[in-house]
Structure formats: structure tokens, C-alpha cells
mmCIF file of the N, C-alpha and C atoms, coordinates in Angstrom:
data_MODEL
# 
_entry.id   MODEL 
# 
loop_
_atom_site.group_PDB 
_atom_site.id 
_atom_site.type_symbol 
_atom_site.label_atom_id 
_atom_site.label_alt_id 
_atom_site.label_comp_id 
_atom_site.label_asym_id 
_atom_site.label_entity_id 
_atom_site.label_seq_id 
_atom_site.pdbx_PDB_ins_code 
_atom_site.Cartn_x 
_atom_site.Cartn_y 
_atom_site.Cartn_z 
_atom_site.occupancy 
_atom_site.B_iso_or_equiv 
_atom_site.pdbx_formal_charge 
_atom_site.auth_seq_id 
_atom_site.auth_comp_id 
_atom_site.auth_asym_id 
_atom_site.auth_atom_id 
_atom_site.pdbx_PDB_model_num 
ATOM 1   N N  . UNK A 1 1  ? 22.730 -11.146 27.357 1.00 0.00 ? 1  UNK A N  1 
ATOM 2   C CA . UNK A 1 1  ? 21.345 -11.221 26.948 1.00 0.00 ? 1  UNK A CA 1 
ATOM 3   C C  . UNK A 1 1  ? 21.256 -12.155 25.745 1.00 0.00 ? 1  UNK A C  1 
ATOM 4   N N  . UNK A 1 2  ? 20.002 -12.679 25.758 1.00 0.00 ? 2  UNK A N  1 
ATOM 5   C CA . UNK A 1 2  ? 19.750 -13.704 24.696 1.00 0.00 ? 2  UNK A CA 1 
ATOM 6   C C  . UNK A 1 2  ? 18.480 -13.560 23.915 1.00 0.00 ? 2  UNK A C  1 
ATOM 7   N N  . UNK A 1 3  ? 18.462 -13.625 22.748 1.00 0.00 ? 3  UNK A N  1 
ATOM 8   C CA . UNK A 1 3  ? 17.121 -13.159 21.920 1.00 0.00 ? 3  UNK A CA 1 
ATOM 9   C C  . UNK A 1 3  ? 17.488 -14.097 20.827 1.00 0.00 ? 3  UNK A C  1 
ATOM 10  N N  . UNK A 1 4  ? 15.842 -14.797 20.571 1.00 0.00 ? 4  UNK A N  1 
ATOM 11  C CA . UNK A 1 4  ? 15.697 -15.485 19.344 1.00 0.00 ? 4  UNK A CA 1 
ATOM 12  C C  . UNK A 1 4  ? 15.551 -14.885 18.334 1.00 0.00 ? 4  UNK A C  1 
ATOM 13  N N  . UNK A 1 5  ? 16.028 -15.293 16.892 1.00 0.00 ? 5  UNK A N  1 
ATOM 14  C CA . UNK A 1 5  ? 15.662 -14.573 15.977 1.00 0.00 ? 5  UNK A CA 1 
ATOM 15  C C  . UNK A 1 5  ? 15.645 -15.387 15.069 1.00 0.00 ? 5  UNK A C  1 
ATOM 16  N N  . UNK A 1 6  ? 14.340 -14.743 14.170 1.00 0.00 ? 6  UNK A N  1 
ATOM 17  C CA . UNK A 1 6  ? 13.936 -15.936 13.520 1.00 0.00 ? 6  UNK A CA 1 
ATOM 18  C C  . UNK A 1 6  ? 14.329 -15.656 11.786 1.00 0.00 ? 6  UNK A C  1 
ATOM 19  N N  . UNK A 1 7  ? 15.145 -16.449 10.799 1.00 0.00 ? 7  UNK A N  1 
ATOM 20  C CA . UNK A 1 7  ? 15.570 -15.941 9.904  1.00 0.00 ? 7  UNK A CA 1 
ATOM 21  C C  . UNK A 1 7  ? 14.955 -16.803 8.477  1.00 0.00 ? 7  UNK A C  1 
ATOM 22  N N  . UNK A 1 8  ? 14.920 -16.043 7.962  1.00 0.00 ? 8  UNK A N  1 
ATOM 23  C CA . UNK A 1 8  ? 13.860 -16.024 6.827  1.00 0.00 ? 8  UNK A CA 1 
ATOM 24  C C  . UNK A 1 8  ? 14.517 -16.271 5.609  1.00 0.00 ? 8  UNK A C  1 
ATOM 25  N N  . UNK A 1 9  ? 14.065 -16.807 4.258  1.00 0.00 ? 9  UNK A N  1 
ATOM 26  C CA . UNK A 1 9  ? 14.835 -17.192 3.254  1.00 0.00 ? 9  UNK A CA 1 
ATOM 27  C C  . UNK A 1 9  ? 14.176 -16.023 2.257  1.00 0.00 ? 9  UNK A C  1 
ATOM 28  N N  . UNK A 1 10 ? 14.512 -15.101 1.562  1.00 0.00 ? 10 UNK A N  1 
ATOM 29  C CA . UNK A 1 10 ? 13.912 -14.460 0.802  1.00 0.00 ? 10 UNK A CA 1 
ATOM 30  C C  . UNK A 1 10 ? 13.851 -14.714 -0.454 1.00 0.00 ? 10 UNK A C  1 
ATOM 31  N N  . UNK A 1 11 ? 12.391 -14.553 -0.830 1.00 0.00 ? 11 UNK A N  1 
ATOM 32  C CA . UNK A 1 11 ? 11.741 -14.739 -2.219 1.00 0.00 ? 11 UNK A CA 1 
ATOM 33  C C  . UNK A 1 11 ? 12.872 -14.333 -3.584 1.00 0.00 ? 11 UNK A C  1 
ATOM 34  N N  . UNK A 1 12 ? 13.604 -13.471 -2.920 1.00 0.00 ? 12 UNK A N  1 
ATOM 35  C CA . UNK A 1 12 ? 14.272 -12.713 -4.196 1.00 0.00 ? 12 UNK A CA 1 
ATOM 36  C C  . UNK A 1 12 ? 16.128 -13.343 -4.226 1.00 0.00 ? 12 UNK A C  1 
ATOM 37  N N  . UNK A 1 13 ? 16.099 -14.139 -2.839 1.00 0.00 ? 13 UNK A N  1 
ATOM 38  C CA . UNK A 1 13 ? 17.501 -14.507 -2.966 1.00 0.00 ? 13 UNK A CA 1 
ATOM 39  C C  . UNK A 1 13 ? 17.931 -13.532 -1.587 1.00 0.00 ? 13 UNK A C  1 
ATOM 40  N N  . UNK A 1 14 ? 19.078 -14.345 -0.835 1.00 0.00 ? 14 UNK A N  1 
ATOM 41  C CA . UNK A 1 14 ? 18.826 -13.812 0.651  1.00 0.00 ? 14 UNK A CA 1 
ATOM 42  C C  . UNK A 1 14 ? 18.787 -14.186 1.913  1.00 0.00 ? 14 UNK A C  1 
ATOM 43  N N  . UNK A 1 15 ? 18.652 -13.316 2.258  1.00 0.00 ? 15 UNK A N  1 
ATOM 44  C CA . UNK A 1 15 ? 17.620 -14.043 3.978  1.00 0.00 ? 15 UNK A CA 1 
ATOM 45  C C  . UNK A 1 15 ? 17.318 -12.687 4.607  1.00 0.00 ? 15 UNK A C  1 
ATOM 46  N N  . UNK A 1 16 ? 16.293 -12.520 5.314  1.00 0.00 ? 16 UNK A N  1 
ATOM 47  C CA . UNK A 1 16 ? 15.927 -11.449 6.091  1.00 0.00 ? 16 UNK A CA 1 
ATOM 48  C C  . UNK A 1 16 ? 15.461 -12.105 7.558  1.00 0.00 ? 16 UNK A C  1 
ATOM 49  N N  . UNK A 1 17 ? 15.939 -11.793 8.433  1.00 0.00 ? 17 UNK A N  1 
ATOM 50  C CA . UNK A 1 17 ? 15.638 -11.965 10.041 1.00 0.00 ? 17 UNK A CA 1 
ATOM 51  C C  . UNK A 1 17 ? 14.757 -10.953 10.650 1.00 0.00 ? 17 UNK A C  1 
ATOM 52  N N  . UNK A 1 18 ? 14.213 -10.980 11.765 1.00 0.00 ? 18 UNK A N  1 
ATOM 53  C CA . UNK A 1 18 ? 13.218 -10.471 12.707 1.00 0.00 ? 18 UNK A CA 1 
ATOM 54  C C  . UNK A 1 18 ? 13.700 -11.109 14.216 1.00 0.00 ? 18 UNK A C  1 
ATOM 55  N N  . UNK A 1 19 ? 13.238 -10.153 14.949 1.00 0.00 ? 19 UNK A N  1 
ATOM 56  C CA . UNK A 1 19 ? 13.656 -10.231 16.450 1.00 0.00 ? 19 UNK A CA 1 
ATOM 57  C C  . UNK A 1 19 ? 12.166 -10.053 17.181 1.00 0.00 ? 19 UNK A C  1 
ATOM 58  N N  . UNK A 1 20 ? 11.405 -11.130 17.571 1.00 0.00 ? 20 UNK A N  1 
ATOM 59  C CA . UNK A 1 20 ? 9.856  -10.926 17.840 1.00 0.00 ? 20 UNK A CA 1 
ATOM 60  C C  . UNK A 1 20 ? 10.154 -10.240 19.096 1.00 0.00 ? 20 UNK A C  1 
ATOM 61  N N  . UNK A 1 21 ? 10.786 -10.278 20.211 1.00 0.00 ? 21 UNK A N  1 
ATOM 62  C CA . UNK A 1 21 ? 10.617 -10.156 21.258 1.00 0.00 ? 21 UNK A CA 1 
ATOM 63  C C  . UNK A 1 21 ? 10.640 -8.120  21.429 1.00 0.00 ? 21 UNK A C  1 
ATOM 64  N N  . UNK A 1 22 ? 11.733 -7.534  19.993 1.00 0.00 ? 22 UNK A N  1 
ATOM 65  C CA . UNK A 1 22 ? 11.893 -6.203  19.604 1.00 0.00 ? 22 UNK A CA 1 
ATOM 66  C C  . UNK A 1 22 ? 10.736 -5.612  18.482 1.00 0.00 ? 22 UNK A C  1 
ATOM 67  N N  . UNK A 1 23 ? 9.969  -5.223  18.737 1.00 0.00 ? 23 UNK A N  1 
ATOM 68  C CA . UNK A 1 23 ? 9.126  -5.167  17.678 1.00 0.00 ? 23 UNK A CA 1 
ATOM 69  C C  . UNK A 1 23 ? 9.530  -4.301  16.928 1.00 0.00 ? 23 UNK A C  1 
ATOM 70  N N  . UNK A 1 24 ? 9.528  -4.251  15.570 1.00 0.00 ? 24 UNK A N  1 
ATOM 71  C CA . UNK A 1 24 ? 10.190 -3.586  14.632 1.00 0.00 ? 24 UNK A CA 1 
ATOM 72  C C  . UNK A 1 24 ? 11.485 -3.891  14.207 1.00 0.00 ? 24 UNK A C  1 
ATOM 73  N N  . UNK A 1 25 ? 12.169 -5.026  15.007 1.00 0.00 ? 25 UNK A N  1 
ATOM 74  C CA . UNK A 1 25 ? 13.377 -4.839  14.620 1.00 0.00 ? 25 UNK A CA 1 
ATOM 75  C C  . UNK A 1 25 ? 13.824 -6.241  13.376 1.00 0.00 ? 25 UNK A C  1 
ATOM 76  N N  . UNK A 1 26 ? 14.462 -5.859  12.819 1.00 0.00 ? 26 UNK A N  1 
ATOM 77  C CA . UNK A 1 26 ? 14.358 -6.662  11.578 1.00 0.00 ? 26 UNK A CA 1 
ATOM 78  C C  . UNK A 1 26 ? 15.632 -6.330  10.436 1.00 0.00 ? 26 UNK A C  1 
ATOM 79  N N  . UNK A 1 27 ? 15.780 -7.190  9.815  1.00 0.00 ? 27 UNK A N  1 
ATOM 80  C CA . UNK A 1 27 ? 17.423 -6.403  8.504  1.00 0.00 ? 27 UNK A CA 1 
ATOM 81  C C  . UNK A 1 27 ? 17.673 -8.142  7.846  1.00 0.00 ? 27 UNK A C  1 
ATOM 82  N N  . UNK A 1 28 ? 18.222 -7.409  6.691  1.00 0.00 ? 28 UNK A N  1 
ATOM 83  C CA . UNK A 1 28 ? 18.517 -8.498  5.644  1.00 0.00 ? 28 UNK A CA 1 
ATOM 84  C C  . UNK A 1 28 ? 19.717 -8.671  5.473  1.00 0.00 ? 28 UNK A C  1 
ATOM 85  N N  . UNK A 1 29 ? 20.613 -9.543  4.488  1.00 0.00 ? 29 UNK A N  1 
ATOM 86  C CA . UNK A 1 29 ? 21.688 -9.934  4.031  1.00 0.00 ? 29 UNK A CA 1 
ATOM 87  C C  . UNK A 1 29 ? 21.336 -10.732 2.776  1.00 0.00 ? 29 UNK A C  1 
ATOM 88  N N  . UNK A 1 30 ? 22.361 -9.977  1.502  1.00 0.00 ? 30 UNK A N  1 
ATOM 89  C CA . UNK A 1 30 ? 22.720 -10.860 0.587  1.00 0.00 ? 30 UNK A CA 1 
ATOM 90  C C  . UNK A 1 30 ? 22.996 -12.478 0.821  1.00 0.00 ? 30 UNK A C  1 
ATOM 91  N N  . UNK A 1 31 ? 23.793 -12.515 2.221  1.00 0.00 ? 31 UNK A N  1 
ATOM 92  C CA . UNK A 1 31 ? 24.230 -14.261 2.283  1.00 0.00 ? 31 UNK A CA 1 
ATOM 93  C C  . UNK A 1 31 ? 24.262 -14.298 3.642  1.00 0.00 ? 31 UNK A C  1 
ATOM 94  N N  . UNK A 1 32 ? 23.955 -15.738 4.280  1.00 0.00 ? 32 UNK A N  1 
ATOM 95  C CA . UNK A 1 32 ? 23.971 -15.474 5.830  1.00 0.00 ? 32 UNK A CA 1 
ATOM 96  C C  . UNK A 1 32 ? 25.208 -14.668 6.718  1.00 0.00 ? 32 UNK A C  1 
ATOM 97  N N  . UNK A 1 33 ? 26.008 -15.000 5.850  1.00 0.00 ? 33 UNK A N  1 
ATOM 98  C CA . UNK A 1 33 ? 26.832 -14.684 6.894  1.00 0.00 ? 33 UNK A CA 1 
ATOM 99  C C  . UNK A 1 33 ? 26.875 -12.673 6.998  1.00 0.00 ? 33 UNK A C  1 
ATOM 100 N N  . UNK A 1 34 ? 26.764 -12.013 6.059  1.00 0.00 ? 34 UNK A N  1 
ATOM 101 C CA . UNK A 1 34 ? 25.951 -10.579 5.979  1.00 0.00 ? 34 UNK A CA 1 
ATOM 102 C C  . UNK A 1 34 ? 24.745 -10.792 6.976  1.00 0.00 ? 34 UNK A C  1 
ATOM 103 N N  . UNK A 1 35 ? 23.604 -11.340 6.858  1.00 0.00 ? 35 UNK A N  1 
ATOM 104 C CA . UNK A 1 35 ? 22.467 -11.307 8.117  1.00 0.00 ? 35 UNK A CA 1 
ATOM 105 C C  . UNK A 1 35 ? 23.182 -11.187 9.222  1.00 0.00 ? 35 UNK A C  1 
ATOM 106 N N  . UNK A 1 36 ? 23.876 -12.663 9.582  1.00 0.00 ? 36 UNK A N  1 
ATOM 107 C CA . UNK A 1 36 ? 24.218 -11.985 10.770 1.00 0.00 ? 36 UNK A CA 1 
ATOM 108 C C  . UNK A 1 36 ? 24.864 -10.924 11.477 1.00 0.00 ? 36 UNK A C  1 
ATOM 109 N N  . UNK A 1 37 ? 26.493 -10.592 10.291 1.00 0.00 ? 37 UNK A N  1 
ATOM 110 C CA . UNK A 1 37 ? 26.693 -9.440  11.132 1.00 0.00 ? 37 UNK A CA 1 
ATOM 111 C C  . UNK A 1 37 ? 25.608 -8.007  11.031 1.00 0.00 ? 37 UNK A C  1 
ATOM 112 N N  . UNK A 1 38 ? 25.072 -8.119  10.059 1.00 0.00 ? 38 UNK A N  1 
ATOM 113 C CA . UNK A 1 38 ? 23.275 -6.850  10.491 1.00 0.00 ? 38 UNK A CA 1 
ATOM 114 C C  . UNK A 1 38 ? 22.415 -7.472  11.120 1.00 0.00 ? 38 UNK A C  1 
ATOM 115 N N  . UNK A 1 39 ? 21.817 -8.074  12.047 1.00 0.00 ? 39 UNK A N  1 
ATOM 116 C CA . UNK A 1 39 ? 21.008 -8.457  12.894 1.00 0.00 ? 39 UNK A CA 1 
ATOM 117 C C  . UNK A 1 39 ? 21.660 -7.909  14.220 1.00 0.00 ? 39 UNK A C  1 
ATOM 118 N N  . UNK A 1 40 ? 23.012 -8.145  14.454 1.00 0.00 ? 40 UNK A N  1 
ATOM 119 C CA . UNK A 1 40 ? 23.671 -7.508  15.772 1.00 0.00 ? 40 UNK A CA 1 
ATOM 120 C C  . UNK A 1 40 ? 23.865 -5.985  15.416 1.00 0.00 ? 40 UNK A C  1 
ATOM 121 N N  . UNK A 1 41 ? 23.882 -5.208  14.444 1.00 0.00 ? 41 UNK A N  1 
ATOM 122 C CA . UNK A 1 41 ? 23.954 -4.154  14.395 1.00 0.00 ? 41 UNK A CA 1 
ATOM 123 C C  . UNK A 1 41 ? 22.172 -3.447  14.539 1.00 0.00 ? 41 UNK A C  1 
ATOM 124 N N  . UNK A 1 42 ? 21.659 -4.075  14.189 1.00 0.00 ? 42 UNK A N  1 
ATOM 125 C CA . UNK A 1 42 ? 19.905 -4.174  13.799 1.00 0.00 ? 42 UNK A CA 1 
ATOM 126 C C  . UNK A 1 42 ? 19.361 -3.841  15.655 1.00 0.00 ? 42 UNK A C  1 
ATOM 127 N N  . UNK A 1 43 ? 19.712 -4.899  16.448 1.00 0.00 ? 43 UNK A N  1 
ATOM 128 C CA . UNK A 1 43 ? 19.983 -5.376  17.750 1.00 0.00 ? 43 UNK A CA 1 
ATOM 129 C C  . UNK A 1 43 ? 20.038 -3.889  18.588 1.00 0.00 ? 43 UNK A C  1 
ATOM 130 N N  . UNK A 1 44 ? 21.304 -3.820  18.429 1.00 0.00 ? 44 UNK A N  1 
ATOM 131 C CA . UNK A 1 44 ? 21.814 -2.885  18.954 1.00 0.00 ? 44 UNK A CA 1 
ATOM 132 C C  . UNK A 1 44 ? 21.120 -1.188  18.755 1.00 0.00 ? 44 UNK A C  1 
ATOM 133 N N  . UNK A 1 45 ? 21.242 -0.994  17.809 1.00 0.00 ? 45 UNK A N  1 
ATOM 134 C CA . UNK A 1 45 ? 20.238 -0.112  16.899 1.00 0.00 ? 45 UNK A CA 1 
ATOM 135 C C  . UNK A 1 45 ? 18.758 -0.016  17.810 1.00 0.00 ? 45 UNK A C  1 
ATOM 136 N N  . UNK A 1 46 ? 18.168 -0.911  18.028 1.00 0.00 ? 46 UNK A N  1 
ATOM 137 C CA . UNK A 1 46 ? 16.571 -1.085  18.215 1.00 0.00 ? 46 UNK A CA 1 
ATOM 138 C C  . UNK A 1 46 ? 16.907 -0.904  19.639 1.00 0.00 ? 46 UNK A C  1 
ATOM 139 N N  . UNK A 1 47 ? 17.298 -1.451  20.638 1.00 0.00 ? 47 UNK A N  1 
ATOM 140 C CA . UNK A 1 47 ? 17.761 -1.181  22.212 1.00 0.00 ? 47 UNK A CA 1 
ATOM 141 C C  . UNK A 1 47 ? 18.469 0.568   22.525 1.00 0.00 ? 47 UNK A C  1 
ATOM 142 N N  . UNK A 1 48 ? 19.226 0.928   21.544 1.00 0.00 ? 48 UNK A N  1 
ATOM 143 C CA . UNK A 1 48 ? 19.721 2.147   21.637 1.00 0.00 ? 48 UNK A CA 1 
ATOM 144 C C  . UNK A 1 48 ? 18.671 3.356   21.583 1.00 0.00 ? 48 UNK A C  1 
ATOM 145 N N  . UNK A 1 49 ? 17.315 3.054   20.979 1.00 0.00 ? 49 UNK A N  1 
ATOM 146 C CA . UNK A 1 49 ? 16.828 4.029   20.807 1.00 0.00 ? 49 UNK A CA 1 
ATOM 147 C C  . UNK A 1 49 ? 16.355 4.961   21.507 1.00 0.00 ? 49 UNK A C  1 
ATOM 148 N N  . UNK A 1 50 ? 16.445 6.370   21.864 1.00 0.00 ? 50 UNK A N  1 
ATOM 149 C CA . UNK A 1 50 ? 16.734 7.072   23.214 1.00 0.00 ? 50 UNK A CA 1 
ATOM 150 C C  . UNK A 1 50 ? 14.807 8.099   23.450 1.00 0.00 ? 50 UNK A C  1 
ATOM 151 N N  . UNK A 1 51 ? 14.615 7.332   24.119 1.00 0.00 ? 51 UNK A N  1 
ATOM 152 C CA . UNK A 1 51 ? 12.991 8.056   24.429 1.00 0.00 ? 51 UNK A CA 1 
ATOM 153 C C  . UNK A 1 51 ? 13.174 9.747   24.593 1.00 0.00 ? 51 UNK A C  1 
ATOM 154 N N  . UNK A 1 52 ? 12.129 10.310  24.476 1.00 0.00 ? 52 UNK A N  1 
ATOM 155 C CA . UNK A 1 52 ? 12.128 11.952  24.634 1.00 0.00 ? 52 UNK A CA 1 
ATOM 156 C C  . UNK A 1 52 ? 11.801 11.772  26.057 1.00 0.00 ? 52 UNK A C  1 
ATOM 157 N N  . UNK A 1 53 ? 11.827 12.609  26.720 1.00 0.00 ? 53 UNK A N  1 
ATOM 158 C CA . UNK A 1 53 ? 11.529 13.116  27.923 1.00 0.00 ? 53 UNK A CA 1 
ATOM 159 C C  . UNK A 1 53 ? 10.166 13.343  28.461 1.00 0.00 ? 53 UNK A C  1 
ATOM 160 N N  . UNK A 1 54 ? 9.533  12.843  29.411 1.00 0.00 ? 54 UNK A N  1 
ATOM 161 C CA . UNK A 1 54 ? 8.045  12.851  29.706 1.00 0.00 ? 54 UNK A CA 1 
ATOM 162 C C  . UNK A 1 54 ? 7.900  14.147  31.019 1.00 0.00 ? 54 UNK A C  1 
ATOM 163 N N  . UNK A 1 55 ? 6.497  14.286  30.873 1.00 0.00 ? 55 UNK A N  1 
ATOM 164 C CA . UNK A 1 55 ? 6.036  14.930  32.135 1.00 0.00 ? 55 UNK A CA 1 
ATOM 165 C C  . UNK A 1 55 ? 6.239  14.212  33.023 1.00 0.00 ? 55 UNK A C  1 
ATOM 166 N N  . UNK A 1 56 ? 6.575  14.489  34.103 1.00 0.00 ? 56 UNK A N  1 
ATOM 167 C CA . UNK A 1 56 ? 6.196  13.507  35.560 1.00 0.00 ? 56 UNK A CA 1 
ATOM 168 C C  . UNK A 1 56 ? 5.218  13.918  36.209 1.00 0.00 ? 56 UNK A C  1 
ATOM 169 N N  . UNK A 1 57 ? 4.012  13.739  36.015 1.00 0.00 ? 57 UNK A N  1 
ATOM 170 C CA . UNK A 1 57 ? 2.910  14.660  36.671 1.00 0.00 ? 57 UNK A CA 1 
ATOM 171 C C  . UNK A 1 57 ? 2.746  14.039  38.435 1.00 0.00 ? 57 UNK A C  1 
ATOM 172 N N  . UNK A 1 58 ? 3.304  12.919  38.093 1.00 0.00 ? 58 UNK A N  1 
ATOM 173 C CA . UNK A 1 58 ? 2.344  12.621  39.680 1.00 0.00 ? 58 UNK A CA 1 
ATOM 174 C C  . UNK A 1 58 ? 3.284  12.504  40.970 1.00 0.00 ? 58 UNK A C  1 
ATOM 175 N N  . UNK A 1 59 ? 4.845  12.938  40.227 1.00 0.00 ? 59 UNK A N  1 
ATOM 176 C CA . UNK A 1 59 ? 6.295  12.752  41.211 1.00 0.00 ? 59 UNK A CA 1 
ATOM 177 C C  . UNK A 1 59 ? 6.263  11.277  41.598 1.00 0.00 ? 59 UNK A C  1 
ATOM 178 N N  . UNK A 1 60 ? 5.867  10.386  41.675 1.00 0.00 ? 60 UNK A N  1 
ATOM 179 C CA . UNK A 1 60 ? 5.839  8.999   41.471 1.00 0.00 ? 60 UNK A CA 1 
ATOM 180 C C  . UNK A 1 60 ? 6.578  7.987   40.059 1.00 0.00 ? 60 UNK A C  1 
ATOM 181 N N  . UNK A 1 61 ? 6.745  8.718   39.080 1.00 0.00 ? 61 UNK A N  1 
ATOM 182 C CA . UNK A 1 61 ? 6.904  8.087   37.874 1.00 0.00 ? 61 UNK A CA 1 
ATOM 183 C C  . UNK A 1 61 ? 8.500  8.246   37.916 1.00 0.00 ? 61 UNK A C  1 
ATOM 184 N N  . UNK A 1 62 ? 9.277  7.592   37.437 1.00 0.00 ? 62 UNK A N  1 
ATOM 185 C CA . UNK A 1 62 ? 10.728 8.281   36.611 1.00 0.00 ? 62 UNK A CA 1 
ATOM 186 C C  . UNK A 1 62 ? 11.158 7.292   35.445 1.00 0.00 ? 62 UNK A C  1 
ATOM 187 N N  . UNK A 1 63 ? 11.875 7.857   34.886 1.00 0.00 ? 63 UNK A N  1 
ATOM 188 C CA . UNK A 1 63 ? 12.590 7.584   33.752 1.00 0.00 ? 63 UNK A CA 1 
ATOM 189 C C  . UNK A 1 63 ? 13.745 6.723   33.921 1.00 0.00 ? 63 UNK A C  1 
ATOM 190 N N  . UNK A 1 64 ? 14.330 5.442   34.016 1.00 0.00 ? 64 UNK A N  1 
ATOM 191 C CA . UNK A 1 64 ? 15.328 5.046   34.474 1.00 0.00 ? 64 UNK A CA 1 
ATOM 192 C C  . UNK A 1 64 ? 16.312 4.834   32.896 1.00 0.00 ? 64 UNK A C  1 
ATOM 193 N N  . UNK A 1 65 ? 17.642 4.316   32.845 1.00 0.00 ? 65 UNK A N  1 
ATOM 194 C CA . UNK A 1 65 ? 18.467 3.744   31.942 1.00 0.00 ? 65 UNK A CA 1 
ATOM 195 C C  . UNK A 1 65 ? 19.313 2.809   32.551 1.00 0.00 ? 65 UNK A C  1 
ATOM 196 N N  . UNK A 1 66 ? 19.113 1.815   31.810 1.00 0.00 ? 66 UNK A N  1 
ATOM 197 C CA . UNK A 1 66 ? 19.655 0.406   32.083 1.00 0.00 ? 66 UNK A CA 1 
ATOM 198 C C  . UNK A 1 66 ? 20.217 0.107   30.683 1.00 0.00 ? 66 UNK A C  1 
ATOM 199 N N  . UNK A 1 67 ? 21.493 -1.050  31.631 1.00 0.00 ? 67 UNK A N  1 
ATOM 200 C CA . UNK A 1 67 ? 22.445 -1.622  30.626 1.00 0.00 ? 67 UNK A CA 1 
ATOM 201 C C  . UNK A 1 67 ? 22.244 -3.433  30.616 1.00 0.00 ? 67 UNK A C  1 
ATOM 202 N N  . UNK A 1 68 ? 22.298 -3.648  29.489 1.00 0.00 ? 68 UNK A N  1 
ATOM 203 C CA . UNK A 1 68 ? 21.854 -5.415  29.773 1.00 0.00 ? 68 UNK A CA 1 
ATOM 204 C C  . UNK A 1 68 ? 22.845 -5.868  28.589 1.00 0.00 ? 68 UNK A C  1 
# 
């Protein structure tokens, strides 16, 4: 899988990245090379997140889990 991410220079010294395509997903680093290895942890993190369990009212619906 492939995702752009767009990385940012911070006001305070830095860089902070964002992943538009993940909404919410986002993390900083003292120096790039810190961003990146937290953006793949950031990544991973935001895809992992495990939904609660729904009604199925209409027996038509399900819940699947996929690996990408």
C-alpha cells in the first residue's frame, strides 16, 4: 500500500506530518528522520483501529477484516 503524506516544517523547530487520505492521522519528530520512523508507527496505529460491533438489523450487512 501507498499513501501520501504530507510533511510539515514546524513553527517551533521540527516537522509534523499528516496522512489526508487517514483522517486524523498525524505525529511529529524532533528531526526528520524521528518523523519518519512515527508516521509508520502513526500509519499503522490509525489502520489498526478495531470498530465495536454493530447490530445487523437487516441480515444483509456484515462486518468484514481485511489485510492490505
Amino acid at each position: 500500500m501507498k499513501l501520501k503524506v504530507v510533511v510539515h516544517e514546524a513553527e517551533e523547530g521540527g516537522f509534523w506530518a499528516e496522512v489526508p487520505s487517514i483522517p486524523g492521522c498525524a505525529t511529529q519528530g524532533e528531526t526528520f528522520e524521528e518523523l519518519l520512523k512515527n508516521i509508520y508507527e502513526a500509519v499503522e496505529g490509525c489502520l489498526s483501529v478495531d470498530i465495536e460491533p454493530t447490530d445487523l438489523v437487516d441480515g444483509k450487512t456484515r462486518v468484514m477484516e481485511i489485510a492490505v
